[in-house]
Backbone bond lengths (Angstrom), bond angles and torsions (degrees), N, CA, C in turn:
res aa  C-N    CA-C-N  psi(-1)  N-CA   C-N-CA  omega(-1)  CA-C   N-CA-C  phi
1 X - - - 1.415 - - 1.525 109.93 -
2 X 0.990 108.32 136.87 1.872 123.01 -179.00 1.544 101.98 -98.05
3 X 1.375 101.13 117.09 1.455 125.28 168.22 1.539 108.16 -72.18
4 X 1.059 112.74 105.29 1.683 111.72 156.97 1.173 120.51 -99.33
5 X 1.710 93.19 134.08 1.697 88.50 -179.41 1.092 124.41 -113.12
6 X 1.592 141.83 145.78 0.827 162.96 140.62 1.230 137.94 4.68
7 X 1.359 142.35 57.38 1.373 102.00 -146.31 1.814 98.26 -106.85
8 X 1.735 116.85 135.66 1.285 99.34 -162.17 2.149 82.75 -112.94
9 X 1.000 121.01 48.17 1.427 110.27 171.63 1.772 112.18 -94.65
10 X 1.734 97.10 123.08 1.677 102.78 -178.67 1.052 105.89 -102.02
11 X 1.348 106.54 144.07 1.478 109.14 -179.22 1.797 103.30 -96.67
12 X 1.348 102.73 111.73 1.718 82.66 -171.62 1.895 94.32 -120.86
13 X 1.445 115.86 141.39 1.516 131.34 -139.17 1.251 89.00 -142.08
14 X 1.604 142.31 99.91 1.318 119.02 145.38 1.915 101.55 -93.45
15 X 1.472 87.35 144.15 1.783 102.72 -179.67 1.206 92.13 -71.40
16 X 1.460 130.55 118.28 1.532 134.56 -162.28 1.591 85.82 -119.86
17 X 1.576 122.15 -13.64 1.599 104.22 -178.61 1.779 95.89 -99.38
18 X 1.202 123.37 -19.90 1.366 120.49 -177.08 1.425 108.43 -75.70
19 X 1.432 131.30 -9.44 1.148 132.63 179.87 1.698 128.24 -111.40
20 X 1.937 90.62 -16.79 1.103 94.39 157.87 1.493 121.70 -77.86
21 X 1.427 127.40 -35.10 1.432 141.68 -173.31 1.988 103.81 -65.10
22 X 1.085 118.87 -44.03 1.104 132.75 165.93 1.794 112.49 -40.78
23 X 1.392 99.28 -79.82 1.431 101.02 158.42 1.392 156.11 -27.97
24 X 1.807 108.99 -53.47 1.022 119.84 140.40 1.659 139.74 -45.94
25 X 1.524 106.36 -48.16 1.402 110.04 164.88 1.546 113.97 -41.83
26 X 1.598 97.86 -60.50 1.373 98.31 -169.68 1.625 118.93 -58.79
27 X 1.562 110.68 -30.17 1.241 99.08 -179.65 1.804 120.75 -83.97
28 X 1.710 108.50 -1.65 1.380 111.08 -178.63 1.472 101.19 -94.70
29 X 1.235 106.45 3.36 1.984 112.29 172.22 1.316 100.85 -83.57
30 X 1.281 107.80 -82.12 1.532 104.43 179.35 1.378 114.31 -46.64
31 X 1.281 147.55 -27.29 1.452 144.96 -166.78 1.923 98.17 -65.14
32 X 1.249 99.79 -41.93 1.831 105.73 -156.70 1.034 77.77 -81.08
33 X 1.545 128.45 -48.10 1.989 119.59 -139.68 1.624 105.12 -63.46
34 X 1.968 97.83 -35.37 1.450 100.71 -169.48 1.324 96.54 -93.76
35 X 1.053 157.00 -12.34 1.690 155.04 155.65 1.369 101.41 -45.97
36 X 1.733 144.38 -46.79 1.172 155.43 -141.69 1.419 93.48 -100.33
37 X 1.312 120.47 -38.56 1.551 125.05 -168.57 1.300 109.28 -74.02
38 X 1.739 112.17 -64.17 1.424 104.50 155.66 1.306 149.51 -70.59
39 X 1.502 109.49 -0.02 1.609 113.56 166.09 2.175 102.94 -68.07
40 X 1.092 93.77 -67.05 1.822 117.03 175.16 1.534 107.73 -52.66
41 X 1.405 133.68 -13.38 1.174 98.05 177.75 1.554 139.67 -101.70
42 X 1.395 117.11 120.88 1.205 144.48 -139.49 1.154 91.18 -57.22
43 X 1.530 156.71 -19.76 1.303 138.72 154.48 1.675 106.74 -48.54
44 X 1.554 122.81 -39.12 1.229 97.33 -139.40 2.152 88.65 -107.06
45 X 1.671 101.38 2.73 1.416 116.27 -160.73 1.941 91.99 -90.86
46 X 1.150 109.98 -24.95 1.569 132.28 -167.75 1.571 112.46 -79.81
47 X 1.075 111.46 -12.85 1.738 128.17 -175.62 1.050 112.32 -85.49
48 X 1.680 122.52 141.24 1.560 119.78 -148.24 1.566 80.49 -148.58
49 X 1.596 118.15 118.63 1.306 130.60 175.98 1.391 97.44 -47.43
50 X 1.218 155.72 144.64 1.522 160.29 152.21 1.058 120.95 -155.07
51 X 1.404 128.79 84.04 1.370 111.57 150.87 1.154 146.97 -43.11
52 X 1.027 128.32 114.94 1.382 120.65 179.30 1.434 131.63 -90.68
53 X 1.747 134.19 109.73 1.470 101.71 160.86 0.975 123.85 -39.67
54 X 1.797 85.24 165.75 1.954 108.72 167.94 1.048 105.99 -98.34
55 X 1.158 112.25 169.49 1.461 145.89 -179.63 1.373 145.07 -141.54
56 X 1.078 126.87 129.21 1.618 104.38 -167.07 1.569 113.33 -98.82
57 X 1.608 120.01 7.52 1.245 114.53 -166.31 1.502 97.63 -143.75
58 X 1.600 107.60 21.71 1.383 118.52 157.26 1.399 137.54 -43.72
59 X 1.185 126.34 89.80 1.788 122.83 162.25 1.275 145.64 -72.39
60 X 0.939 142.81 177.86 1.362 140.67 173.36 1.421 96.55 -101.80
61 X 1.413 111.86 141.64 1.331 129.39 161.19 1.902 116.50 -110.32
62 X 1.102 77.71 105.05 1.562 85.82 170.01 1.938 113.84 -116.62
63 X 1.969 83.00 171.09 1.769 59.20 -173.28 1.727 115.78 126.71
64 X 1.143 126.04 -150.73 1.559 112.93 -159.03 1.253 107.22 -79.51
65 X 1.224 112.95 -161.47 1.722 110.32 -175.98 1.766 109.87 -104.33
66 X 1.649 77.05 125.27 1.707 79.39 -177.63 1.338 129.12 -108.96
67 X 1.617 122.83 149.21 1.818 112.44 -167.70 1.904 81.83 -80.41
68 X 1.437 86.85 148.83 1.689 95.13 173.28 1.562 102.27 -118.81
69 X 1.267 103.70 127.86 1.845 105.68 -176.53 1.029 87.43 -127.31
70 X 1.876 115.52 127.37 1.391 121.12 -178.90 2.074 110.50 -120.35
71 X 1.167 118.35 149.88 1.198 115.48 -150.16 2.111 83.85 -122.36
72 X 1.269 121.89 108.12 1.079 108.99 163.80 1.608 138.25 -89.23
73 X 1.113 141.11 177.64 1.198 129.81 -166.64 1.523 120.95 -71.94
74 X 1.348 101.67 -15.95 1.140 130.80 162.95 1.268 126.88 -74.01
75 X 0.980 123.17 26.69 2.108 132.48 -154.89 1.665 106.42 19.84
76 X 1.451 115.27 30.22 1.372 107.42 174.12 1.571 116.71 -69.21
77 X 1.034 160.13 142.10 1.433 167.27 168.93 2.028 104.00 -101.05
78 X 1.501 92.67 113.34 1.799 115.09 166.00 1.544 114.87 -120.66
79 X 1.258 100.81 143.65 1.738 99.68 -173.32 2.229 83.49 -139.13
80 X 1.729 83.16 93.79 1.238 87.11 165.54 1.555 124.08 61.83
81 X 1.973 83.43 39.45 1.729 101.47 174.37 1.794 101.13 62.65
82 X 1.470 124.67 39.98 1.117 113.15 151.75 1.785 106.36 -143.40
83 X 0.920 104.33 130.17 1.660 121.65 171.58 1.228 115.72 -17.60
84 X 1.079 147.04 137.24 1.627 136.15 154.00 1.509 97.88 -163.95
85 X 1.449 97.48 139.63 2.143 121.15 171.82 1.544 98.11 -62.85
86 X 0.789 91.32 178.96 1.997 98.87 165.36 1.298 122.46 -84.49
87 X 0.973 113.98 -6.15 1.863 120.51 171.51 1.145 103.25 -89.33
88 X 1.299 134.04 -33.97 1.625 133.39 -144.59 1.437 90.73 -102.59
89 X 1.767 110.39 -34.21 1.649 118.74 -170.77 1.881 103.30 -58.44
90 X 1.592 86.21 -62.97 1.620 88.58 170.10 1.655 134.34 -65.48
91 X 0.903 103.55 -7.09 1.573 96.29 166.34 1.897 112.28 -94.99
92 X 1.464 97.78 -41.37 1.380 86.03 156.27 1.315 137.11 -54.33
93 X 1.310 132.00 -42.97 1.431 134.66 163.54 1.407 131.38 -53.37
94 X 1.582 94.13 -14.74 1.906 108.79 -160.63 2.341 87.62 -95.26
95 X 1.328 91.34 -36.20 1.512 84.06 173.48 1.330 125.76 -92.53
96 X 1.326 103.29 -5.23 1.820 105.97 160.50 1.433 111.43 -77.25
97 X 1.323 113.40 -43.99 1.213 115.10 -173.80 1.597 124.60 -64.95
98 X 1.328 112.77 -8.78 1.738 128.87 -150.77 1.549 95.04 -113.09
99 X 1.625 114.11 -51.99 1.677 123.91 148.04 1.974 120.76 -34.63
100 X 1.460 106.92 -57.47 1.209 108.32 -153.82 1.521 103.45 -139.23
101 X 1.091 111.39 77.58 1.683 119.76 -167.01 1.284 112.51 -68.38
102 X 1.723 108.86 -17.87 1.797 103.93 177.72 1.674 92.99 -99.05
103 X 1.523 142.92 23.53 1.332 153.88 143.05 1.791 88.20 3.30
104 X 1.256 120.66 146.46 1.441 132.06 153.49 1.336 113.40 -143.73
105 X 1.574 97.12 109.23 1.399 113.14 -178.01 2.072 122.74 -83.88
106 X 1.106 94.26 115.94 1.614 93.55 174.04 1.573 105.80 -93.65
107 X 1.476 111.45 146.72 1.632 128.18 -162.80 1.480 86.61 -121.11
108 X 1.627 122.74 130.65 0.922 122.62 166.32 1.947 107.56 -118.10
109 X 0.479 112.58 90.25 1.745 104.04 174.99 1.179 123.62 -94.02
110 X 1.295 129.22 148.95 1.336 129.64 -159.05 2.089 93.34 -111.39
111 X 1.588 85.54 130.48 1.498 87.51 -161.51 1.649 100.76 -77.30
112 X 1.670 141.17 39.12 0.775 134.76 111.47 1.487 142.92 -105.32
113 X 1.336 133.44 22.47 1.079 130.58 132.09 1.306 150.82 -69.00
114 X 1.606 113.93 157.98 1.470 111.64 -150.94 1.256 116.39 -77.67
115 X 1.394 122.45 134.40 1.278 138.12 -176.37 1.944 114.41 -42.73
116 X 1.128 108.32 -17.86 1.374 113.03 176.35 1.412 110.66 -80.83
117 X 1.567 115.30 -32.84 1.599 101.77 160.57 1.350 143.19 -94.56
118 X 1.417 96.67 -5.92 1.870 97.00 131.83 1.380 138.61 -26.64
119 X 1.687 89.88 -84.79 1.426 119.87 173.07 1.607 99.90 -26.11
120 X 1.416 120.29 -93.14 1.296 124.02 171.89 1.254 120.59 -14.29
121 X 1.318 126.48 -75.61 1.410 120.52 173.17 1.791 121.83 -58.52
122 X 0.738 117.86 -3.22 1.401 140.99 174.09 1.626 105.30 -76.12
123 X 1.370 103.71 -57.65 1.603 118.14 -175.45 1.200 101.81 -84.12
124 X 1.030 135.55 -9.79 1.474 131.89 -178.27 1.992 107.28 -92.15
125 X 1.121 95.39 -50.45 1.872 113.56 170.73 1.775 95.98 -47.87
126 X 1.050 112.05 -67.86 1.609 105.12 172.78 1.518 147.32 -54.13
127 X 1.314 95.93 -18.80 1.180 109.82 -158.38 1.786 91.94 -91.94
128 X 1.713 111.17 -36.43 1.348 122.67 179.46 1.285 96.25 -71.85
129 X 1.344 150.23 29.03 1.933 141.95 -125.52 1.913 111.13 -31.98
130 X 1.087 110.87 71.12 1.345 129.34 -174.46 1.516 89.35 -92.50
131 X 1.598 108.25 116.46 1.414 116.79 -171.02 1.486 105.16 -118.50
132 X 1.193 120.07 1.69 1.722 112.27 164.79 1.366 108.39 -132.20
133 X 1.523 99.33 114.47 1.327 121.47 -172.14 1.680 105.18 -148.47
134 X 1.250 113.73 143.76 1.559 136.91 -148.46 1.538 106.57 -144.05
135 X 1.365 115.29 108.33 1.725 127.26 -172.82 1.807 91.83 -88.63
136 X 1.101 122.80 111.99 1.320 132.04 141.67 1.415 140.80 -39.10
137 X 1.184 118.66 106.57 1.597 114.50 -165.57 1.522 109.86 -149.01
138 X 1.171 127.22 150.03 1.674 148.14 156.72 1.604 90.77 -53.77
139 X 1.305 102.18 137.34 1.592 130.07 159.92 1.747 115.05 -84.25
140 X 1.633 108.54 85.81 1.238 99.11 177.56 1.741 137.37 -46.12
């Protein structure tokens, strides 16, 4: 009689490099997708370095809608988180103001920039006679 044998050896193989490669992809997808989300997102793209002084007789303004013109330390000029030279600032203001004559302007200045670009924007608010205007400050 002829013995046959059996043979019960499995070859069992998980592709341990096909699952690592898999993985990785997936995690260099999500790595960029969520890098892209928080580079771009317009909450965090909308933020305007400003220091602000303090103040000791600081309020809250609440209340209608206000143009926000922010002055950075840098004598940069923003009207509502967008860029503008001083020509572009003032013509923008001269057609808000001509639209909306009760306009209420908030002044943001960054309590290290130079007092000369104040001044300027100061003379410029007047000159358009823009009579509601609001200095921004920390509540000491």
């Amino acid at each position: 009689m002829i013995k046959i044998r059996q043979q019960n050896n499995y070859l069992v193989a998980l592709e341990s490099v096909a699952m690592t490669d898999i993985v990785m992809n997936m995690f260099i997808f999500f790595f960029i997708s969520f890098s892209i989300l928080y580079t771009f997102n317009p909450t965090r793209v909308s933020k305007v370095d400003v220091k602000l002084p303090k103040a000791s007789s600081a309020v809250s303004l609440e209340g209608s809608e206000k143009t926000i013109l922010a002055i950075t330390k840098d004598g940069e000029y923003l009207i509502n988180d967008e860029r503008k030279d001083a020509k572009s600032l003032k013509d923008y203001l001269a057609v808000r103001a001509k639209d909306d004559p009760s306009m209420s302007l908030l002044l943001k200045v960054d309590s290290r920039t130079k007092f000369s670009n104040v001044v300027n924007v100061l003379d410029m608010i007047n000159e358009l006679h823009i009579e509601r205007v609001s200095v921004a400050a920390i509540k000491k």
